[in-house]
Structures are given as C-alpha cells and as structure tokens.
C-alpha positions as CSV (number, residue, x, y, z in Angstrom):
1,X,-13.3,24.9,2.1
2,X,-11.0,24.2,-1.0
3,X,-7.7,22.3,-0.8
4,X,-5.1,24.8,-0.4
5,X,-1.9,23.1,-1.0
6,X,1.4,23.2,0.4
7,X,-0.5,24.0,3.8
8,X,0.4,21.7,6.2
9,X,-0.2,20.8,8.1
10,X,2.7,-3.6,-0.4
11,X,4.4,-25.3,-9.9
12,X,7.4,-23.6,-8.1
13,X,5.7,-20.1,-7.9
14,X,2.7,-21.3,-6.0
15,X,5.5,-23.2,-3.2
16,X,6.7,-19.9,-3.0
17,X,3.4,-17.7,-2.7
18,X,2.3,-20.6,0.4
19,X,5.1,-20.1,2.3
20,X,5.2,-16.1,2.7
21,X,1.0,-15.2,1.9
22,X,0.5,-15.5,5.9
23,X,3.4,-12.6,6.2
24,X,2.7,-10.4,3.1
25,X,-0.9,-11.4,2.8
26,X,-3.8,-9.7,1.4
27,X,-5.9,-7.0,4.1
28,X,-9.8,-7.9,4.8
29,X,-12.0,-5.4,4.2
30,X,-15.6,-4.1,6.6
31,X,-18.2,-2.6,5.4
32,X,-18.0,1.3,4.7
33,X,-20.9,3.2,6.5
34,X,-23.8,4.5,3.9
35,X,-22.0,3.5,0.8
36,X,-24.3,2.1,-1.9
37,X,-21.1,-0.4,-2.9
38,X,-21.1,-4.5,-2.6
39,X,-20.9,-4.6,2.0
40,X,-17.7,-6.1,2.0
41,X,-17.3,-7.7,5.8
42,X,-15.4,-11.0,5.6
43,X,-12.1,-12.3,4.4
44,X,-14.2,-14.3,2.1
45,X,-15.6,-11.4,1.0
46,X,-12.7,-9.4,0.0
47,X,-12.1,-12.1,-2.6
48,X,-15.2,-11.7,-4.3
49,X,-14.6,-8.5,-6.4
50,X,-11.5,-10.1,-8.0
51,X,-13.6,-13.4,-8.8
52,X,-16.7,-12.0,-10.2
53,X,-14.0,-9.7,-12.5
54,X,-10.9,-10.9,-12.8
55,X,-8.7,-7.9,-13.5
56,X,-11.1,-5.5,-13.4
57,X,-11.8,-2.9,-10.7
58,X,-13.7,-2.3,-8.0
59,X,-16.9,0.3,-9.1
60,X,-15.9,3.7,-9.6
61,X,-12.2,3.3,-9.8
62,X,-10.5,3.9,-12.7
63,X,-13.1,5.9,-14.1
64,X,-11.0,7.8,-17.0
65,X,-13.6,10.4,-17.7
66,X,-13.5,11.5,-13.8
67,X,-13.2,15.5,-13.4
68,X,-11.6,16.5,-10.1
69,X,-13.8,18.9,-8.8
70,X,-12.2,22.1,-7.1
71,X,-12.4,20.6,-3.3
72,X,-10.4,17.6,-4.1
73,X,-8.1,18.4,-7.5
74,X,-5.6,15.6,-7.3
75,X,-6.8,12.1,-8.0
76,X,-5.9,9.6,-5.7
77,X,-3.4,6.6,-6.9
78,X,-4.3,3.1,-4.6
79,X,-1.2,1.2,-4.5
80,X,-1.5,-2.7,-3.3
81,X,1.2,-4.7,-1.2
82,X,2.6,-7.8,-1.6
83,X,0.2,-10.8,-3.0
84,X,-2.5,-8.6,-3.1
85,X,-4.2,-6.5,-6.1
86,X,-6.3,-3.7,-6.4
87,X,-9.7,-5.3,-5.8
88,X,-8.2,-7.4,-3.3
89,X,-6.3,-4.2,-0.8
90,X,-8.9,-1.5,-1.8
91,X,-12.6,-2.8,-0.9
92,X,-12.9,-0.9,2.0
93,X,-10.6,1.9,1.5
94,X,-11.8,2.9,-2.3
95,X,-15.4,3.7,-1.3
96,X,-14.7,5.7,1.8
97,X,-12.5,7.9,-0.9
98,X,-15.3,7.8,-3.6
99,X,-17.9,8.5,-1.0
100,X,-15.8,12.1,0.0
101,X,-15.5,13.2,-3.7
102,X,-12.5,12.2,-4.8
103,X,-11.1,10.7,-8.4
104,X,-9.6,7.3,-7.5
105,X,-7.4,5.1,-9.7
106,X,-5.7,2.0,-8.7
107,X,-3.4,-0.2,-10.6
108,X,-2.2,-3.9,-10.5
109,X,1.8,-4.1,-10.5
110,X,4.4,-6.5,-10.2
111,X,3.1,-9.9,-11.5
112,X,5.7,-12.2,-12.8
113,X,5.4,-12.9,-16.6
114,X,3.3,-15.2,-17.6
115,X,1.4,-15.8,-14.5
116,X,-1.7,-18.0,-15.3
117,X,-5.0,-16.7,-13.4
118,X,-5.6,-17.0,-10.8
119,X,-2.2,-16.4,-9.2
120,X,-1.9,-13.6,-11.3
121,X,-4.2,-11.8,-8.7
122,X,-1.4,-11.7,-6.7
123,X,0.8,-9.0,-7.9
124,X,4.0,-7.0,-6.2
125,X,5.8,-10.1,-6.5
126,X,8.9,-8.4,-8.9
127,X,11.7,-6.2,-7.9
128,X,10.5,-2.7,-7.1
129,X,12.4,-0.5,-9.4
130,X,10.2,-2.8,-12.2
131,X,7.2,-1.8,-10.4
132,X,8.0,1.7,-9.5
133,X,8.5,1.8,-13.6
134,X,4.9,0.8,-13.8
135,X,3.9,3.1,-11.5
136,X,5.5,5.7,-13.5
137,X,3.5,5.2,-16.5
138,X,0.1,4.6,-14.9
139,X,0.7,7.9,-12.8
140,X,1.4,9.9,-16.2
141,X,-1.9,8.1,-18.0
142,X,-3.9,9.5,-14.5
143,X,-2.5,12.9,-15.3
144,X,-3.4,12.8,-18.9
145,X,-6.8,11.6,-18.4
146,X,-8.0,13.5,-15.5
147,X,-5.9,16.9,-16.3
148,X,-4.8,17.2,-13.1
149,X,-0.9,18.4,-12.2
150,X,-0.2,16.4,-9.3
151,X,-2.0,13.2,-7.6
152,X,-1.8,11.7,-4.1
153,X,-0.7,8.1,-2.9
154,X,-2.3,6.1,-0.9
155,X,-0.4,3.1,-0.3
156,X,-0.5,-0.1,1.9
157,X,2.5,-2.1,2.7
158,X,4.8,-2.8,-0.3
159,X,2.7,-0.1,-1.6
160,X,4.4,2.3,0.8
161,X,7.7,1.9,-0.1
162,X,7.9,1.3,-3.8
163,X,6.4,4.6,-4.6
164,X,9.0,6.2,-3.3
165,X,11.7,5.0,-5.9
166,X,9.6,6.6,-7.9
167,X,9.3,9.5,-6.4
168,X,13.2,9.2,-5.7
169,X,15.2,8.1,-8.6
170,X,12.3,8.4,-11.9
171,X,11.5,12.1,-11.3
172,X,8.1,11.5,-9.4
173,X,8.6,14.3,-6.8
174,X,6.8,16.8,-8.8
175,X,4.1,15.1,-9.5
176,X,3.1,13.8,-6.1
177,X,1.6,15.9,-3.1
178,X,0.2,13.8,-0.5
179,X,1.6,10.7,0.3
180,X,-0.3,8.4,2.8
181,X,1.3,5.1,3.8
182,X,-0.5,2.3,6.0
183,X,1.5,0.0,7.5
184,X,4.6,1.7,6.3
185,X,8.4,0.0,6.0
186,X,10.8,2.3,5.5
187,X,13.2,0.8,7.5
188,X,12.1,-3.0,6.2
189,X,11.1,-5.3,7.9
190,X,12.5,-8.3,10.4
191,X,9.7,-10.8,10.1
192,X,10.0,-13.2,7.1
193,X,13.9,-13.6,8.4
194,X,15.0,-16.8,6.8
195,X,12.3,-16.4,3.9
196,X,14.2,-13.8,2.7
197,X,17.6,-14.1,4.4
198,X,19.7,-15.2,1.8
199,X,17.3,-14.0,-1.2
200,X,19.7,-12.6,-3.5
201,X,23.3,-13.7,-2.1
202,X,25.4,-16.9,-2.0
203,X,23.6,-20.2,-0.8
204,X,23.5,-20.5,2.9
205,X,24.2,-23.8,3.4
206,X,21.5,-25.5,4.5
207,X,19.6,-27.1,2.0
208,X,15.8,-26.3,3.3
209,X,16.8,-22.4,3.3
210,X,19.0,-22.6,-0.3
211,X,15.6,-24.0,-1.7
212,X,13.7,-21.6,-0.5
213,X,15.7,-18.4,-0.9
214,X,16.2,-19.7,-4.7
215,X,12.2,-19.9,-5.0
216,X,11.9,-16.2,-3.3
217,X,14.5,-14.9,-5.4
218,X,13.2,-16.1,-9.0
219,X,9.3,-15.7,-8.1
220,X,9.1,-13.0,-5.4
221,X,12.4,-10.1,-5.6
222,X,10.8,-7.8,-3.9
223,X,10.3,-10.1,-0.4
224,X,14.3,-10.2,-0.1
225,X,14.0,-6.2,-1.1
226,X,12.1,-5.6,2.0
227,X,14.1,-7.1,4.8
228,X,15.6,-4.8,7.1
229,X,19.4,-4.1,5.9
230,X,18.7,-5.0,2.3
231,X,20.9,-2.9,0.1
232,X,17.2,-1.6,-1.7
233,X,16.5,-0.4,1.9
234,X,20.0,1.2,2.4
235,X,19.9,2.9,-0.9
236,X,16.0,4.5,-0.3
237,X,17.1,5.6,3.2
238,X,20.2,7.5,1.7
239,X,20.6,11.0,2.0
240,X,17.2,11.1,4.1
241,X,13.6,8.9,3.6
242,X,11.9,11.6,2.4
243,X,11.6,14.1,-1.1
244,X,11.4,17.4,-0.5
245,X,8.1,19.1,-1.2
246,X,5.8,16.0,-0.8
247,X,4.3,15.6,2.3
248,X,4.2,11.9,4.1
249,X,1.5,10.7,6.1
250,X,2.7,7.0,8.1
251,X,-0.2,5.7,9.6
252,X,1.0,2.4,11.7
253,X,-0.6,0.2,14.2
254,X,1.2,-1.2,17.1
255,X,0.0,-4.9,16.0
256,X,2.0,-5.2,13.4
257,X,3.3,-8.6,13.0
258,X,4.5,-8.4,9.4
259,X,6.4,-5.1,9.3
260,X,8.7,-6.0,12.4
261,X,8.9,-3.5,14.5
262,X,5.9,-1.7,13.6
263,X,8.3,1.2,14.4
264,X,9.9,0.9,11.0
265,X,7.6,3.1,9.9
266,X,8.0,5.5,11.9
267,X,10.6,8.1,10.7
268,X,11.0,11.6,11.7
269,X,11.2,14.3,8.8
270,X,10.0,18.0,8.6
271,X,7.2,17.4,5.6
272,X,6.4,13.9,8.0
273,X,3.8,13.1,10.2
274,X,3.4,10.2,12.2
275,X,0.3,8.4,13.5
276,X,-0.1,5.1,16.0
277,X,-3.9,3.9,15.4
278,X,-3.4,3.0,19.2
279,X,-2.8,7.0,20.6
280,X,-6.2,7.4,22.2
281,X,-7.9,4.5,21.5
282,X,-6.4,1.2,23.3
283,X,-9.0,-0.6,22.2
284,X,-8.1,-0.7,18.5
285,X,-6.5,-3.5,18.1
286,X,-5.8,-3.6,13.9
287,X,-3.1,-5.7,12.9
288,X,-1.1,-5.5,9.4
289,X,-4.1,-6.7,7.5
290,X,-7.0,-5.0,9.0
291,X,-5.8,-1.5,9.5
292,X,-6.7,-0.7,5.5
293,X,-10.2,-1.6,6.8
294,X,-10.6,0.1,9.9
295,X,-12.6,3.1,9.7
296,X,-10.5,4.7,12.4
297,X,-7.4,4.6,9.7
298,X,-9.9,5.4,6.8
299,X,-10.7,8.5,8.7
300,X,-6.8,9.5,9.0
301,X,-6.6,8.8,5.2
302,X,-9.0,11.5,4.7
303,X,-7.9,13.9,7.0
304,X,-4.1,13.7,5.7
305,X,-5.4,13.9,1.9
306,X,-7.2,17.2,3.1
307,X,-6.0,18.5,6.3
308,X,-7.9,22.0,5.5
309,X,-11.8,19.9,6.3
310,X,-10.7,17.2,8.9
311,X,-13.8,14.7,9.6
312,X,-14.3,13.3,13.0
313,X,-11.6,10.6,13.4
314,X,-13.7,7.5,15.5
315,X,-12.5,5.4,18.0
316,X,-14.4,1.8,18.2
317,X,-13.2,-1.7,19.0
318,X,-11.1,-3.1,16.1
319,X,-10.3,-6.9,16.3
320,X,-6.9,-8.3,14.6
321,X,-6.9,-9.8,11.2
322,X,-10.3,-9.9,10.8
323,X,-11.6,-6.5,12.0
C-alpha cells in the first residue's frame, strides 16, 4: 500500500573526548537478517567501515542518483550522536532501511576545525545551532538530488535533539514529515553532571572540575548543551517540544544510562508517540548504545516511517551495550 501522508497514525581535545566517550559513546551494531551488507556483530566491528574508508559511507547511502519510488517517497536523513559518525551509528540501522526500499542519506556534522584523522571520526562535538546549520544544507542538497518535497529523520541521541532547531528556528518544519528519535533527550540529560556542570558559566572553584569544564567547553559545546536545565534545553522546550505538522516517533529503552532518566524522552504531544522497547518484551534489555542495533527498535523505525504497512515488530533477548 502507498504512503499516505499526514495519516497517523546524538593534545587537549583527545583529554576531553576520554573522559565523556563512555557517556556519549558510539552504538554497536548486529548483524541485519538477509542483508547482502558487511555482518556487522561486534563493537570491533562497528569500527571497521570508518577504517577501511575514512569519511566515506556505509554502501548504499548517499547514493545521489537514488529515485524514491512511490511506496516510500521521502528519503531518509541518519543523524549520528555525540563522538560518533555516520559509518560508525548507522551499520545496523542503514541496511534494515535500504533492505525495505528506501533512499537513505546520512551526514557527518559537528567536528571541530581542524581535527586531524582519526578523531575527526568523531563528530557532534560543536554547538548545535552550528550543526543544525549543517543539517540545513545537507537536507536541501537531499531535496535537490533526489526531487523529493519532504524527507524523514531518523536520529540517535544528539541526533534527536539537534534536528529539531532546525526544524524550529531555520524553517525546517516544512520540509520534514517523520521524525524518529532513539534514545531521545528532550528534556537533557542528568548523567555527565560535573562533565558538563559548569560548561559555559564562571569557574566553579575547584580546580579538577574548572579544567575540565574549560576542555568541554572549547572542544565539546554541545555536551554542556545537553544537560538537563541548560538554557539550549529551556529554549527548545519553549512554547511546546514539538512543530506542528511533523510527526515524532521517541523510541526509548528503560536502560538508559546516558540519557538520565530515560524518561526525558518521553514527552506527551498530539502529533507524538511514545515507545519503551521494554512494553511487552522484559527481556530486552538495550541500553543507550545497543538500542540503534536491536532489531526490535529497527522494526519500530520502520513501522513509524510507514505506519500504513506495519512489519511484525520481534521480541528476542537483547543484551546491554553489546547486544
């Protein structure tokens, strides 16, 4: 059945990428089931794309002569979290979405200038309105190339909350329709506390945390950006979460030990819904990092992209961080 829409129905640099990668880290990927792409099963393994071709992309994303077909006529924008890139977050995800028919792009954003490789494989480091104004462009060069009028997000992390400034404050609202968030923060996030605590604002004090909040704040903006109570958070929260006439999709997991609570994602709106991995299936036990991977969520992702043909969402045993 075609789409029918409007239905409804994440020297100095590298002492500051140590001490928060365990919080904002990169997801592991598993394998995706009958996919003729590189089995990706291990941590180690989600690595390998981005070392075999650095800055590249994973195969069959970013294909710029792709023609949405008629069942699935947006293309589908992957965005990355924190110290993660496109290769890196997307393994899994990428050829589940490939696999059903869809156009997928995904972009690395938010590197700090001048990075040298290989820490320039971990992006989302800068301020978010920066990185929403990347997002920007690459959204219009998707729109241009594949002749489409609107495209769907599919975020992770980070990558669930700085779309939304630009959907927000640069005028994206129009061009968005579906917009799927794993592991979402809209109310931040508690769990890199002193990391982040002073990021921004006067020194604290104490000489450990002034150190450190002065690393955060000239090599990672968006980390202070994130905590619960930031003024970034207060301002997206204003006047409701949500744009009118795109609908959200938060898909959470009750393991979450980086956005803290996991419940910050979960906000209430009328073009909203809400999913917990965990609702009829205990045993899943994905944590911040493995829910990209978990072919329970990857399921979800494809019935929120296209509620009108829902596929059979699995439940199976899903162990934390690693899958």
């Amino acid at each position: 059945m075609a789409r029918r829409h409007g239905d409804r129905t994440v020297g100095r640099g590298v002492v500051a990428v140590a001490a928060v990668l365990a919080v904002f880290g990169a997801a592991p990927a598993t394998a995706s089931a009958a996919s003729p792409w590189d089995r990706i099963t291990t941590l180690t393994d989600t690595f390998m794309p981005v070392l075999r071709n650095p800055g590249g992309s994973l195969p069959g994303v970013n294909d710029w002569g792709c023609t949405p077909g008629a069942e699935h006529p947006e293309p589908v924008i992957l965005v990355h979290g924190t110290f993660s890139d496109q290769q890196i977050n997307w393994g899994a995800m990428a050829p589940r979405l490939k696999d059903a028919g869809y156009c997928v792009y995904a972009l690395d954003y938010g590197v700090n200038p001048g990075t040298p490789w290989p820490l320039s494989a971990f992006g989302g480091l800068t301020r978010m309105q920066d990185s929403a104004q990347e997002l920007s462009v690459f959204v219009d060069k998707v729109l241009a190339a594949s002749g489409a009028q609107k495209v769907d997000f599919v975020g992770h992390s980070q990558g669930t909350l700085m779309p939304n400034y630009y959907v927000k404050f640069l005028g994206g609202a129009p061009t968005v329709d579906e917009y799927v968030s794993l592991a979402p923060l809209w109310n931040g996030t508690d769990a890199v506390g002193p990391l982040t605590a002073g990021a921004g604002t006067a020194a604290q004090g104490d000489p450990v945390t002034d150190a450190m909040t002065a690393l955060m704040d000239e090599y990672c903006g968006a980390c202070a950006q994130m905590t619960a109570g930031s003024p970034f958070i207060e301002k997206m929260n204003a006047g409701g979460t949500y744009a009118p006439g795109v609908e959200y999709t938060n898909i959470m997991t009750r393991y979450d030990g980086t956005v803290v609570p996991w419940s910050s994602g979960y906000v209430e709106g009328q073009n909203a819904t809400n999913i917990v991995v965990q609702d009829g299936c205990p045993q899943d036990h994905s944590d911040h990092s493995s829910l990209v991977a978990s072919v329970r969520a990857q399921a979800m992702v494809l019935n929120a992209l296209d509620p009108a043909d829902p596929v059979p969402v699995p439940c199976v045993a899903v162990q934390p961080f690693s899958g």
